[in-house]
C-alpha positions in Angstrom: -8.1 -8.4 -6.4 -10.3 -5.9 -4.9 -8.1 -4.1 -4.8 -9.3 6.3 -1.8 -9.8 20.8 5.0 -8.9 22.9 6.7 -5.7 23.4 9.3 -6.7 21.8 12.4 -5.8 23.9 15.8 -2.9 21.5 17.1 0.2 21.9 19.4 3.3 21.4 17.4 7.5 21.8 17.3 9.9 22.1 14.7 12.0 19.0 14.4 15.1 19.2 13.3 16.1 16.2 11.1 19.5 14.9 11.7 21.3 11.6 9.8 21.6 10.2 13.3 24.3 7.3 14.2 21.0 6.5 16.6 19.4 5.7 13.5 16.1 6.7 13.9 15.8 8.8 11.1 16.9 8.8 7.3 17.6 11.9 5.7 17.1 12.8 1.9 18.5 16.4 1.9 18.7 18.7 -1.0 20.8 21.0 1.1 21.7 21.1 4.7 21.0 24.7 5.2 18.0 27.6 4.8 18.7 29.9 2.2 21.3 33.2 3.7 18.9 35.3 3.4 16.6 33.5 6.0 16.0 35.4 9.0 13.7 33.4 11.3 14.2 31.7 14.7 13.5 27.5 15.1 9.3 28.8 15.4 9.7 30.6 12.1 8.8 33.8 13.4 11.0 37.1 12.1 14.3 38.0 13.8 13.0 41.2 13.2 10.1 43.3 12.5 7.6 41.3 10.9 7.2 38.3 9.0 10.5 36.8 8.3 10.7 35.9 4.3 11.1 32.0 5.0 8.8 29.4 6.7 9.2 26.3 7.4 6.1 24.1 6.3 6.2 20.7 8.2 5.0 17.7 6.2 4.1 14.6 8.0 3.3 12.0 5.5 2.0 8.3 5.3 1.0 5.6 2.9 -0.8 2.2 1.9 -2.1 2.2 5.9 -4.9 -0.8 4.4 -6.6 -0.2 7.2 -3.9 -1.3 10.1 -5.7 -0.1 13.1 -4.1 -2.6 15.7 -0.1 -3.4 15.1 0.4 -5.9 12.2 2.0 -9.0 13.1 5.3 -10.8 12.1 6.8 -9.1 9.1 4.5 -6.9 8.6 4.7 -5.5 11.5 8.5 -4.8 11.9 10.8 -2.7 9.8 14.7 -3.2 9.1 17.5 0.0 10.5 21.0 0.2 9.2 23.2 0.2 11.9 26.4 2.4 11.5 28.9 -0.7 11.5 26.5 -1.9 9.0 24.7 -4.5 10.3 21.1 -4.5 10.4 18.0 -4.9 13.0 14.8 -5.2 13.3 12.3 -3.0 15.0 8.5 -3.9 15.8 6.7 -0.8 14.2 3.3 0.3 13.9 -0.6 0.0 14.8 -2.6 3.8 15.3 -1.9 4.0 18.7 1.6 4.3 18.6 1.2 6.7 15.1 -1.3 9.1 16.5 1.0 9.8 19.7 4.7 9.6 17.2 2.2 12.9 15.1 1.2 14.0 17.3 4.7 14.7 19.0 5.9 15.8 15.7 3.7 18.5 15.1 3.8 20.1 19.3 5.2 23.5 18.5 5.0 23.8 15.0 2.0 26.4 13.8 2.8 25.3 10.0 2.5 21.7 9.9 0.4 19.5 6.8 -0.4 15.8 7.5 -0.8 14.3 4.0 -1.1 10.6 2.8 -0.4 8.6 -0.6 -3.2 6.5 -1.3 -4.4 3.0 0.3 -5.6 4.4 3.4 -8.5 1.7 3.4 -8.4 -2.0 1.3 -7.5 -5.1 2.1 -7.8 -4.7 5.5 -7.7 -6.9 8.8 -11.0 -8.0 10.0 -11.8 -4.6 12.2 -11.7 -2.3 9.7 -12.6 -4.7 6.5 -16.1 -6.6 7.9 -17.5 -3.1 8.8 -16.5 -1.5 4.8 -13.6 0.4 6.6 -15.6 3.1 8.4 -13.0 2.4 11.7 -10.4 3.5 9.5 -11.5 6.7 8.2 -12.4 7.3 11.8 -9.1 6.8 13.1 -7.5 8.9 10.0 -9.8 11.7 11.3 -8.6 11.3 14.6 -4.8 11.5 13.2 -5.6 14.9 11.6 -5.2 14.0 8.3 -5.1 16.9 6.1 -5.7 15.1 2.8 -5.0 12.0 0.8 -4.8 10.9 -2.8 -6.9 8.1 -3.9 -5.0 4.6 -4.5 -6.1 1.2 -6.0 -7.6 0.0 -3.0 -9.9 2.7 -2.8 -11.8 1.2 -5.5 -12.3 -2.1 -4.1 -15.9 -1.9 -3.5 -16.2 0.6 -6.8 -16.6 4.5 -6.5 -20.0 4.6 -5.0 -18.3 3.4 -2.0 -15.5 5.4 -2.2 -18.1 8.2 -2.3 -19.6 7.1 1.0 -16.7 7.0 2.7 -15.8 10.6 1.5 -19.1 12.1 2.3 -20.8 9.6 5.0 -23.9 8.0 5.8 -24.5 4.2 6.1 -23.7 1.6 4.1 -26.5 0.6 1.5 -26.7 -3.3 2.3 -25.1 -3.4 5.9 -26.5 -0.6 7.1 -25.7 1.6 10.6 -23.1 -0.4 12.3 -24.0 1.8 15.1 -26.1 4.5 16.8 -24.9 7.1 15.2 -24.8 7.8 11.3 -21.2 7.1 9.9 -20.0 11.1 8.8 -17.1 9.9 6.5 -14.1 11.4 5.8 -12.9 15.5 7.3 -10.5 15.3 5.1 -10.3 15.5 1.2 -9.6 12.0 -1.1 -8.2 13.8 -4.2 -8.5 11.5 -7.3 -7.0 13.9 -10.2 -6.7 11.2 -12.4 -10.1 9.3 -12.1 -12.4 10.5 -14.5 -16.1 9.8 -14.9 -16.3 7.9 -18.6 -19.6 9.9 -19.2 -18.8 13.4 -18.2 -15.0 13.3 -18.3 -14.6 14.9 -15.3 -12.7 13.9 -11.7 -15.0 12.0 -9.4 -13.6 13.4 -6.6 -11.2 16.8 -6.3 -8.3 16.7 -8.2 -6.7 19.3 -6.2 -6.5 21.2 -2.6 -4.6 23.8 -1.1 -3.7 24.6 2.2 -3.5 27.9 4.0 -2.3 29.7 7.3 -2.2 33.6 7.5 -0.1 34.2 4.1 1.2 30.9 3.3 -0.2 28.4 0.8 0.5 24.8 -0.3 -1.4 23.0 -3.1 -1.9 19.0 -3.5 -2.5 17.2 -6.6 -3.4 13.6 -5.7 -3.4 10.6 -8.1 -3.8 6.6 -8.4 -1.3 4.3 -10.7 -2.9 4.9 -14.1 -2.7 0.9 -14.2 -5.1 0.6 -11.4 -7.5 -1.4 -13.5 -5.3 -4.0 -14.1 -5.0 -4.5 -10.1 -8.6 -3.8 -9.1 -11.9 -6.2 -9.7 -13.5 -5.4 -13.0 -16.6 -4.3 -10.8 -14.6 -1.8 -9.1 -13.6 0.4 -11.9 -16.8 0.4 -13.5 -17.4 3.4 -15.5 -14.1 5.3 -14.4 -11.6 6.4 -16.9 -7.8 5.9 -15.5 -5.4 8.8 -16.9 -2.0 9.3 -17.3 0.0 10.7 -13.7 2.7 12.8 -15.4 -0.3 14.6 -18.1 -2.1 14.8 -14.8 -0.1 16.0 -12.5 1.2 18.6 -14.9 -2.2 19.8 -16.1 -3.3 20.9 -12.2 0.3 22.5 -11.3 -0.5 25.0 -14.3 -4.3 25.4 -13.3 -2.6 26.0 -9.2 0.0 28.6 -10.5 -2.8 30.3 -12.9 -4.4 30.3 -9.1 -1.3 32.1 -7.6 -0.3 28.6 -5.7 3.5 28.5 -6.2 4.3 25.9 -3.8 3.0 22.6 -4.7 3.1 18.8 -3.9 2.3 15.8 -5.7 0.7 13.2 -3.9 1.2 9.7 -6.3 -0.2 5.9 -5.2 2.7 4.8 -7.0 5.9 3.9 -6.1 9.0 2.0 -6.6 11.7 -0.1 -5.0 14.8 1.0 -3.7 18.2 -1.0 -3.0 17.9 -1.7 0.3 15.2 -3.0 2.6 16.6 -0.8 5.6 14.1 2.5 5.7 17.0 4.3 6.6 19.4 3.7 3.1 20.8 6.5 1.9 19.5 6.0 -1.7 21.3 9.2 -3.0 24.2 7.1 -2.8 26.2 7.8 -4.9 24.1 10.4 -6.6 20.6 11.9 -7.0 17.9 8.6 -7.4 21.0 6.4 -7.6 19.3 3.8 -5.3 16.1 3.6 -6.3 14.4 1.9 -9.3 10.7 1.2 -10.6 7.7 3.4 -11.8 8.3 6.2 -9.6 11.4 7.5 -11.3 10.4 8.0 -15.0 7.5 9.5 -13.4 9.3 11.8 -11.0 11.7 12.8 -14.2 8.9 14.3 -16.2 6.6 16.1 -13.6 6.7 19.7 -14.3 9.4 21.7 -11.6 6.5 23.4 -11.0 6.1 20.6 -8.7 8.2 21.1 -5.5 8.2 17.7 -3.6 6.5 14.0 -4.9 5.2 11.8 -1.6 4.3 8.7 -3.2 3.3 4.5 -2.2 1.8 1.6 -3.8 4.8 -0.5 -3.5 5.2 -0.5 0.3 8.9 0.5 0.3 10.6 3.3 2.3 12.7 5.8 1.1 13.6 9.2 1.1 15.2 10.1 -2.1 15.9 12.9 -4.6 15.7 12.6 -8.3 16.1 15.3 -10.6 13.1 16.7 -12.3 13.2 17.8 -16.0 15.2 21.1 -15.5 17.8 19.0 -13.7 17.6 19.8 -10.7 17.1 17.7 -7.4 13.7 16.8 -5.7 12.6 15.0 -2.7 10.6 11.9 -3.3 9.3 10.1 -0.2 7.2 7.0 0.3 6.7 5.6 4.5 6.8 1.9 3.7 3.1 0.6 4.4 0.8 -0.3 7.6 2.1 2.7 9.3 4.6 1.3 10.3 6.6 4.5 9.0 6.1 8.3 8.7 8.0 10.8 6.9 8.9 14.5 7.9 9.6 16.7 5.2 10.8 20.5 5.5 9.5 22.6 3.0 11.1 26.3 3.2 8.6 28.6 1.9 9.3 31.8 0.1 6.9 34.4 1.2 8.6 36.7 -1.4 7.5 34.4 -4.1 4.8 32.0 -2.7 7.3 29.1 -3.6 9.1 26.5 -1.9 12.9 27.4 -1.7 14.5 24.0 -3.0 17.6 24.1 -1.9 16.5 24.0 1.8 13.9 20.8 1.2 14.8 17.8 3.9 12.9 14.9 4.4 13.4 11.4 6.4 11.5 8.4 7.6 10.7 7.6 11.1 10.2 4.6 12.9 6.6 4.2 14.7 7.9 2.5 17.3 5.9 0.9 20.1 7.8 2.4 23.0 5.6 5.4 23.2 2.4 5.9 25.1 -0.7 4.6 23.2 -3.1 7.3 22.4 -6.2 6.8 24.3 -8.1 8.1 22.0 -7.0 5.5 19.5 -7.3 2.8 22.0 -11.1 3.2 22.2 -11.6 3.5 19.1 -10.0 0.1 18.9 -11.4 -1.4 21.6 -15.4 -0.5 20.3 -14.7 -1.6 16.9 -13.6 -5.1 18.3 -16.4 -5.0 20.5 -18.5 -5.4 17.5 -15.9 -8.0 15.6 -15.4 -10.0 18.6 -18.3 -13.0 18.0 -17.5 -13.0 14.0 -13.4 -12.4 14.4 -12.6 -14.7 17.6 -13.4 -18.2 16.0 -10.9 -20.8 15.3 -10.7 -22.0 12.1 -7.4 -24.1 11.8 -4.4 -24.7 13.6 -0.5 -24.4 12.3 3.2 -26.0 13.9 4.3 -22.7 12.5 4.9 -19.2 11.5 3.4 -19.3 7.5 5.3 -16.2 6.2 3.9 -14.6 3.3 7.7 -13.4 1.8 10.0 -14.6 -0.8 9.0 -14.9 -4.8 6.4 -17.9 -4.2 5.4 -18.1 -0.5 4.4 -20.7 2.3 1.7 -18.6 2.5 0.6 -18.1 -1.1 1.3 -22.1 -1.3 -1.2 -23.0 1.3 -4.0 -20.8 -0.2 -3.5 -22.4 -3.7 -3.3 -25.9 -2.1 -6.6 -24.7 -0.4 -8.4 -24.0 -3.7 -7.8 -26.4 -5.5 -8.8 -29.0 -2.6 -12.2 -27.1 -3.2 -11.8 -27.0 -6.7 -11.7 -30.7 -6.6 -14.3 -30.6 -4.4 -16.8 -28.8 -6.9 -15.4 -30.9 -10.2 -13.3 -33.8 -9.4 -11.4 -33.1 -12.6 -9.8 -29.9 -11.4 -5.9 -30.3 -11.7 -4.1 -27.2 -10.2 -4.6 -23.8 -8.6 -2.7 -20.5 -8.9 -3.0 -17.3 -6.5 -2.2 -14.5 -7.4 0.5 -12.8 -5.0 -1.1 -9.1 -4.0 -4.1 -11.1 -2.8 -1.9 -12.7 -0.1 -1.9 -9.6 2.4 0.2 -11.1 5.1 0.9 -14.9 6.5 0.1 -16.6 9.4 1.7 -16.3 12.7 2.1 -18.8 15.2 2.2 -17.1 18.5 -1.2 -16.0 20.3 -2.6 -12.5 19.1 -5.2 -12.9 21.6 -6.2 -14.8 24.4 -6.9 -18.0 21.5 -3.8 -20.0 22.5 -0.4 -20.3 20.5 -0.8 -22.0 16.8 -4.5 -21.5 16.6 -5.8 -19.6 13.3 -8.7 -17.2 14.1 -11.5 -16.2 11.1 -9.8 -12.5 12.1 -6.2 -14.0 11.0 -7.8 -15.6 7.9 -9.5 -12.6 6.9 -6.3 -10.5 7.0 -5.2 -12.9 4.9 -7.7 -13.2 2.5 -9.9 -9.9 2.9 -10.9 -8.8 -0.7 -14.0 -11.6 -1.0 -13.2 -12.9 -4.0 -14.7 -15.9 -5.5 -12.9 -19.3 -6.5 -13.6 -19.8 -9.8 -12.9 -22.8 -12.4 -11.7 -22.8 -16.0 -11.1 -24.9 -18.8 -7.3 -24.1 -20.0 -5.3 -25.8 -23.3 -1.8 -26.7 -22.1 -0.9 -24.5 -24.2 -2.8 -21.3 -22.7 -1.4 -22.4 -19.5 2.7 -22.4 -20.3 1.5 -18.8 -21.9 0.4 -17.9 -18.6 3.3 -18.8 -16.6 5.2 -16.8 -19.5 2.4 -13.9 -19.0 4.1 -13.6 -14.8 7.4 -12.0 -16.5 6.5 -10.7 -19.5 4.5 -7.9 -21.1 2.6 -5.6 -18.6 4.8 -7.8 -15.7 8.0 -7.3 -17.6 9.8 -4.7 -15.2 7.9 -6.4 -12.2 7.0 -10.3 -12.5 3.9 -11.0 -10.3 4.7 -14.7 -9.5 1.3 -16.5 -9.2 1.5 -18.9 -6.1 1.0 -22.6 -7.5 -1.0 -25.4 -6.0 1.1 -28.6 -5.3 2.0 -30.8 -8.1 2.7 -27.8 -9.9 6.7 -27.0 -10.6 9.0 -25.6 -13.1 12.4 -23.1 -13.3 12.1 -19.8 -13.3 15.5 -18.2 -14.6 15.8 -14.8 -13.5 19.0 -13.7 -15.2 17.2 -14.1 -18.4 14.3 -11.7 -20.1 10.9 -11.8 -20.5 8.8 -15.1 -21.4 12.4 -17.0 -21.8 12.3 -16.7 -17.4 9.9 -19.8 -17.7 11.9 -22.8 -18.6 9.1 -24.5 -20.4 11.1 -28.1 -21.1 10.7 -27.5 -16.8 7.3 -27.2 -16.4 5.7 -30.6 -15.1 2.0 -31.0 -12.8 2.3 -33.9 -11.1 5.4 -35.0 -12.5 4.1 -35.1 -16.3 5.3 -32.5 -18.7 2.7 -30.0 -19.4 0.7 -31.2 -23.2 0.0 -28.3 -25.2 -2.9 -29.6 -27.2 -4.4 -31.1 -23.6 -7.0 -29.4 -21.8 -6.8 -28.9 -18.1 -8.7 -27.5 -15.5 -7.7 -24.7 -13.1 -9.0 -22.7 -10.4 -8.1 -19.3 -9.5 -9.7 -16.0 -7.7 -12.4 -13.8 -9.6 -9.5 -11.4 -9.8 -7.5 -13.4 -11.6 -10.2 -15.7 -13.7 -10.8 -11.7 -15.1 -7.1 -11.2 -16.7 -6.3 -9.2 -13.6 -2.5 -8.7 -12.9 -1.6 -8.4 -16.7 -2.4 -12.1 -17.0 -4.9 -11.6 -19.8 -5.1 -15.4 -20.8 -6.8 -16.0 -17.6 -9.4 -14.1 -18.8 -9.7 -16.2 -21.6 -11.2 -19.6 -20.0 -13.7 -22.1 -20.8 -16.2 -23.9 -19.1 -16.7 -21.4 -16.2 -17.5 -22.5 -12.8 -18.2 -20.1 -9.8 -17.8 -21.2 -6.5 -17.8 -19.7 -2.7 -15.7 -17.1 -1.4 -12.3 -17.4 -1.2 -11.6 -17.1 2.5 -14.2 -19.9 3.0 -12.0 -22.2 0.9 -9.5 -21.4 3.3 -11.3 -21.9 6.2 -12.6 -25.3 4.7 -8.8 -26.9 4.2 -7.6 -26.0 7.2 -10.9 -27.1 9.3 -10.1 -30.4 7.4 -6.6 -31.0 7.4 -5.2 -29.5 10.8 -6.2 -30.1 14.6 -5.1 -29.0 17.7 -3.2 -32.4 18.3 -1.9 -32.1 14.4 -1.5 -28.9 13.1 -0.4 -28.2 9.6 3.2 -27.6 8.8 3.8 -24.9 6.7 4.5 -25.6 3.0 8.2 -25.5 1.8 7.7 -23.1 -1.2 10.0 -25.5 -3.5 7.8 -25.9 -6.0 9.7 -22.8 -8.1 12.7 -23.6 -8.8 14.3 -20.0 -8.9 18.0 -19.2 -11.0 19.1 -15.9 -9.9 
């Protein structure tokens, strides 16, 4: 799956972050009080002569945006609030519109305020930003006033060339100038600590940067996953050397302090899952990190202390939560969901006395990007020219559905559909083709019924498919023993998947049990395992058709990478477009698929 500054003069305010009954706002709070020895007003300037000896630095923060220009659509675009009686709801969130005006509102009063993001800014992204190599997106980040970004996974997509472009400008090498005027890339730094160049051993990009105002400074240390090559296209990784994020991060804090840079923050594409789907769980309940599992929290445990707050992404949750760091004490780990859809503002109290961020006082919560605000107009027409340009390419129907085709729950209607559409063309290219598997991150979002545009209720645009489907992958066919193929159903929840299954979306004719209260490769019920009704023979050979992604090992699914009898075949997204041009109409529209063929034991 293919699959990364200087202050700006802005009007800003303080905001005061409140666990609100209203529920807008979550609060992750270290302490609900500066230290007493503070002696500033709410603008941080001195009660008396001078400077006062705390500041409060506004973060704003962001992640995994994937180019979201325009407000996503069904689940993607809405995010779940605890209510205080606790029930839930849902609120439609997001599209840059709506988040340039919520920052903008944010920062209005406030001199010391940093807009930072995790990582995934651009990749996989709808059909505005994806078909023109996601310039509209770093154009719209500059707009925001983004201060700086880490790299993520995404951002190798189209490999680091690219990633340079986009960093540094100018047109695209094969597409060329999508307008009159040269694309200027990014005016803000992508920090990729972590990404080394295999020949010299050195970053690609900066690993670090720091921010100043008058006498106060602020470092950033950006990194990817260090798995991101087992997520991105062999292609994209090329010649790039993925380190370790704790090593990393802790080798940079030393080289910032040796600097004089005191108060730091760690910006990590990597993430993990918390309890509850509501942004606004408390998951410091009962304790420190209590509610929150995954990646992030081994990794927050060992990052140096030097290391004041950790804004992190990658698994498009939202929470604002402390864990302890190695000295034991508590520190604020954020992450803003995904699609901006969220954005997080953390208080960091700086110490002039010692150039460091005073702990105790560190609060941080999510807020809702809600779409009851005015649009920024600036965003609008940057929008509106963008889809100018997609307009002919994006506005063409492709299919028709009777329903929503949700792209949620361990095996999909969505993921479903795609597989049943590959292996339709799989058959088409070798009649012997028996099944099709897809992997899960390559299904970005489903398939709403309701009109997006002016195209009519039900109708599937080439835009809609290609939000889909954006990454351009191929669909490829291999020659798999029965054998190989129960080992990669066991490869979904075992090994590299072991903590977190990736659940490959099978074609129909495909089904078996997958028992979750047991461990590793004993989750697939092998005795269960029957295509087309027959059990699977191990000694048979059968032929299966995946994405390039996958036919490469990608996902921890190395087997996959060990097929036979290779065919290459068109585009993904084409297959897609193909099955549903053939087997839906406006008069009989496809119904989306059940997503029974898993039988899941929880």
């Amino acid at each position: 799956m293919p699959a990364m500054s200087q202050p700006h003069h802005r009007r800003r305010r303080t905001v005061r972050l409140l666990a609100a009954a209203a529920g807008l706002a979550t609060v992750g709070a270290l302490a609900a009080a500066l230290p007493s020895t503070a002696a500033a007003d709410e603008s941080g300037k001195s009660v008396g002569k001078g400077p006062s000896r705390y500041q409060d630095v506004q973060l704003l923060s962001f992640n995994d945006l994937h180019g979201n220009l325009e407000p996503p659509s069904g689940s993607s675009g809405r995010v779940t609030e605890l209510q205080a009686d606790g029930t839930t709801k849902t609120i439609d969130a997001g599209g840059v519109e709506y988040l340039a005006t919520h920052l903008r509102e944010a920062r209005a009063g406030n001199k010391y305020s940093i807009t930072a993001a995790g990582g995934d800014m651009v990749g996989a992204s709808p059909l505005i930003s994806g078909l023109f190599h996601d310039e509209p997106t770093i154009e719209a980040l500059n707009g925001l006033d983004l201060d700086v970004t880490s790299v993520g996974n995404h951002e190798f997509d189209e490999g680091a060339k690219e990633l340079a472009r986009l960093q540094k400008g100018g047109c695209h090498p094969t597409a060329g100038c999508y307008t009159d005027e040269e694309f200027e890339g990014a005016n803000f730094p992508y920090l990729a600590a972590n990404v080394l160049d295999e020949k010299t051993g050195k970053p690609i990009l900066k690993p670090y940067w720091v921010w100043k105002k008058k006498d106060v400074k602020v470092g950033f240390i950006g990194v990817t996953l260090e798995d991101t090559p087992g997520v991105v296209s062999a292609e994209g990784v090329k010649g790039l050397k993925f380190k370790d994020e704790v090593e990393t991060i802790n080798k940079y804090a030393k080289e910032l302090q040796r600097q004089g840079v005191r108060s730091i923050v760690a910006l990590i594409h990597e993430g993990g899952a918390p309890a509850s789907a509501s942004y606004n769980y408390n998951c410091d309940s009962p304790g420190a990190g209590d509610g929150i599992s995954g990646p992030i929290v081994d990794i927050a445990k060992n990052i140096t202390p030097q290391v004041d707050a950790l804004v992190t992404g990658h698994t498009h949750a939202a929470y604002a939560c402390t864990i302890n760091d190695p000295a034991g004490n508590p520190r604020t780990v954020t992450s803003a969901a995904s699609f901006g859809r969220l954005y997080t503002d953390t208080t960091l109290t700086y110490d002039r006395w010692t150039g460091d961020i005073a702990r105790t006082a560190v609060k941080s919560a999510n807020h809702v990007v809600t779409r009851t605000v005015a649009k920024a107009t600036d965003m609008t027409e940057l929008i509106s020219k963008w889809n100018t340009l997609a307009a002919p390419i994006g506005n063409r129907a492709i299919g028709y559905i009777s329903a929503d085709i949700p792209n949620t729950g361990t095996e999909s209607p969505m993921g479903d559909l795609i597989a049943d559409a590959q292996l339709a063309y799989g058959k088409q290219l070798d009649p012997e083709t028996d099944l099709a598997l897809m992997n899960p991150g390559g299904v970005r979002a489903g398939l709403t019924y309701a009109a997006k545009g002016t195209e009519g209720d039900g109708v599937v645009t080439y835009a809609e498919g290609f939000t889909v489907q954006p990454f351009s992958n191929t669909v490829n066919l291999q020659d798999f023993t029965g054998a190989q193929l129960i080992q990669v159903l066991q490869e979904q929840v075992s090994g590299s998947n072991l903590a977190s299954p990736k659940i490959l979306q099978p074609s129909s004719g495909l089904t078996y049990t997958l028992d979750l209260t047991k461990t590793g490769a004993e989750r697939i019920i092998v005795d269960t395992i029957r295509l087309n009704g027959a059990a699977i023979d191990p000694a048979a050979t059968y032929r299966v058709a995946t994405n390039s992604f996958l036919a490469g090992g990608g996902d921890g699914i190395t087997t996959l990478g060990q097929g036979t009898n290779d065919l290459v075949g068109t585009d993904d997204l084409a297959a897609l477009e193909q099955y549903l041009l053939a087997n839906s109409s406006a008069t009989s529209p496809i119904v989306p698929p059940a997503a029974n063929r898993i039988t899941i034991v929880k």
